[in-house]
FIKOLSE-586875 format. One record per residue: x, y, z of N, C-alpha, C in turn. Coordinates in steps of 0.05 Angstrom, whole numbers. Example, Ala and Ser with C-alpha at 12.3 -4.5 7.8 and 13.67 -1.06 7.14 Angstrom:
# residues 2
     n_xx     n_yy     n_zz    ca_xx    ca_yy    ca_zz     c_xx     c_yy     c_zz
      264     -114      156      246      -90      156      264      -66      156
      257      -45      142      273      -21      143      258        1      157
This chain:
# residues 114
     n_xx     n_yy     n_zz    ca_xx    ca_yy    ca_zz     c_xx     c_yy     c_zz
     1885     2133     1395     1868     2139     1372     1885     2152     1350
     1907     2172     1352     1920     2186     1337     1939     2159     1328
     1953     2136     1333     1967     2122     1324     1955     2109     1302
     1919     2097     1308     1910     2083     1299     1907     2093     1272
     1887     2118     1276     1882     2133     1248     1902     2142     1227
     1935     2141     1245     1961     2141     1216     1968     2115     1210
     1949     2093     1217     1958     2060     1219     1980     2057     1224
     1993     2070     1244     2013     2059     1259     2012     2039     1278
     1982     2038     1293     1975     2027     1318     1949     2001     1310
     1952     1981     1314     1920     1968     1311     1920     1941     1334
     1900     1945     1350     1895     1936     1381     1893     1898     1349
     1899     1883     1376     1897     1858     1358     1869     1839     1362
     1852     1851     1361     1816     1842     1362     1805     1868     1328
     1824     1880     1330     1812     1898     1298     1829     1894     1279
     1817     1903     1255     1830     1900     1226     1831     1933     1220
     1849     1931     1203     1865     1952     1196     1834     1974     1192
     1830     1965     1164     1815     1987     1156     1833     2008     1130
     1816     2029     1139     1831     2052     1125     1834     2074     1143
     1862     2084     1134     1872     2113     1150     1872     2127     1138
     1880     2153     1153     1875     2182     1148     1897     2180     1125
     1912     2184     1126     1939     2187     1095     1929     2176     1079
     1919     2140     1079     1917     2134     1054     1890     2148     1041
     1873     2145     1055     1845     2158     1039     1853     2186     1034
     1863     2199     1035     1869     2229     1029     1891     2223     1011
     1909     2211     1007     1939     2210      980     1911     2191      959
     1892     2178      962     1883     2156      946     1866     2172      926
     1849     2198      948     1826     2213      938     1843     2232      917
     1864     2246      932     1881     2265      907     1893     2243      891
     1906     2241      880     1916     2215      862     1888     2206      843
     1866     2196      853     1846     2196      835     1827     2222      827
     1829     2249      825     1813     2270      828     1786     2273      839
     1784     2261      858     1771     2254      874     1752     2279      895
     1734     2276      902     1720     2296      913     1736     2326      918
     1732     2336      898     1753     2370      891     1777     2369      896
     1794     2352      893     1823     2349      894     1836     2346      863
     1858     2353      859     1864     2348      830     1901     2340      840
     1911     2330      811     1932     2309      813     1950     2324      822
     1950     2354      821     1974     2373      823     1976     2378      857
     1956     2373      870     1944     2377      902     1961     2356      921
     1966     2337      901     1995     2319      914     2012     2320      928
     2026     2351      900     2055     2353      914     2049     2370      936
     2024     2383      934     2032     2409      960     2018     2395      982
     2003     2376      984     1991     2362     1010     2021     2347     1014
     2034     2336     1004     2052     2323     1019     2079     2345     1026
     2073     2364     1016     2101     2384     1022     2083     2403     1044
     2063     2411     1041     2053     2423     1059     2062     2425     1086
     2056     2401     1114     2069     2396     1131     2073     2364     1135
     2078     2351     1102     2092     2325     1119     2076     2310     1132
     2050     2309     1123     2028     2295     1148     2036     2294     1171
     2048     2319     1184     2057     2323     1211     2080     2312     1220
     2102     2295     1207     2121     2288     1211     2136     2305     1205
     2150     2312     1184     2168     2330     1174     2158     2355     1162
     2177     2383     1164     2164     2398     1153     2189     2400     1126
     2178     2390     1103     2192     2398     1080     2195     2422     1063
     2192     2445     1079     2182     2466     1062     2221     2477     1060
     2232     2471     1076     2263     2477     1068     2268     2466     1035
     2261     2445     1035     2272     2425     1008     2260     2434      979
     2283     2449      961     2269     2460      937     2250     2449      917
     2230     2452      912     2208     2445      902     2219     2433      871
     2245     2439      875     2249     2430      843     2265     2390      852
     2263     2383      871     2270     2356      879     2251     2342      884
     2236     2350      877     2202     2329      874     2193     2319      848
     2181     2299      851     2170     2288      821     2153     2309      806
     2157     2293      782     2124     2312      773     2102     2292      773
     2082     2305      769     2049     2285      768     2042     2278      743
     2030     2263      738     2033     2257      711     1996     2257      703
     1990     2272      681     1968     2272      671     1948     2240      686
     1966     2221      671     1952     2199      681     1960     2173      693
     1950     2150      698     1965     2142      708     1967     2134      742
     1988     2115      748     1990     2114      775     1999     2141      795
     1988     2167      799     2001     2192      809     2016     2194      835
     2002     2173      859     2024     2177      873     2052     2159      867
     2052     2145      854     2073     2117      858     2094     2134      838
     2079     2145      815     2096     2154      795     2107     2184      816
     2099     2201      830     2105     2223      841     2132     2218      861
     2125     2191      867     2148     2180      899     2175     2169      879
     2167     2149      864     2187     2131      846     2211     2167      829
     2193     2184      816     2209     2220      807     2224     2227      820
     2207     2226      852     2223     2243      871     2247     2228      877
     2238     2203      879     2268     2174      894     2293     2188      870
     2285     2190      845     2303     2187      827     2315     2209      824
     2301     2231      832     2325     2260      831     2329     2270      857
     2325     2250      874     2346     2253      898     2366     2232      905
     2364     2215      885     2390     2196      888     2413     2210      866
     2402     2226      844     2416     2240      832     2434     2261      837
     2425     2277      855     2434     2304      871     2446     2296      891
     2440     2274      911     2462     2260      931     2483     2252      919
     2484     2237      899     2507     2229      884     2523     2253      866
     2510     2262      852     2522     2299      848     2533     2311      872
     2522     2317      890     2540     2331      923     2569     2304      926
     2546     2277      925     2578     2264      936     2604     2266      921
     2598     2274      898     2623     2269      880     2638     2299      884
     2622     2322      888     2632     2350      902     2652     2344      921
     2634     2333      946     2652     2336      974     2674     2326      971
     2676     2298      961     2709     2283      957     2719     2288      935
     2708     2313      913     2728     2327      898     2749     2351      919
     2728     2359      936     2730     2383      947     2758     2373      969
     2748     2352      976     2764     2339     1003     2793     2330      980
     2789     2316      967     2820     2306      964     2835     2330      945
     2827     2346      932     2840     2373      932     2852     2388      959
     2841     2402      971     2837     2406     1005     2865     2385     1016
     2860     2363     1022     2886     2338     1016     2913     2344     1002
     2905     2344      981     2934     2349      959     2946     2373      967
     2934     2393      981     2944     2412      970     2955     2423     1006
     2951     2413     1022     2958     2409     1055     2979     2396     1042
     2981     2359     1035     3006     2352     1042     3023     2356     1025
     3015     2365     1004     3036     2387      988     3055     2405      998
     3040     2424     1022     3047     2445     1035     3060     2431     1061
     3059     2408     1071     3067     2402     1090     3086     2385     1073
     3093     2378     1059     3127     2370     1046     3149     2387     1038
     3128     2402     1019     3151     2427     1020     3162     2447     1047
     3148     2446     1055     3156     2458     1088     3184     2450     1096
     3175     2420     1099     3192     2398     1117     3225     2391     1098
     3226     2405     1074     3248     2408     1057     3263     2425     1059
């Protein structure tokens, strides 16, 4: 029953239907029975619909909501984009960091060996 209701699971005599995530991301996203667009980010950072707990990850690497509009699609598409940003910012760190680190070993291991 817990598979079915995250539509992970559907016995093959039933149709999908609707699950628990989507009717709850569908209802916030539309302001929908006392939910508002901003209720987004903290239902999905909250606990991760039980998968992950994101509360490590700074709140400033999330989309914003947008007055109007598609809210979750625009909230996921924000977030995709300033975390391909910041991965790529760190990557260009580490193999700054590393081939400095590099230069400066076999630097020290030539002059040694002289």
């Amino acid at each position: 029953a817990a598979l079915r209701s995250l539509g992970l699971y559907k016995p093959k005599t039933r149709d999908w239907g609707w699950d628990w995530i989507t009717v709850n991301t569908i209802r916030i996203a539309n302001d929908d029975n006392g939910y508002e667009r901003e209720d987004l980010v903290d239902y999905f950072l909250k606990d991760g619909w039980g998968f992950v707990d994101w509360s490590w990850v700074p709140r400033s690497l999330f989309g914003d909501v947008p007055d109007e509009g598609n809210a979750w699609e625009e909230f996921l598409v924000n977030t995709f984009d300033k975390w391909i940003y910041w991965t790529a910012l760190a990557n260009v760190v580490i193999v700054s960091v590393y081939l400095i680190v590099l230069a400066v070993v076999s630097g020290y291991c030539n002059w040694k060996s002289t």
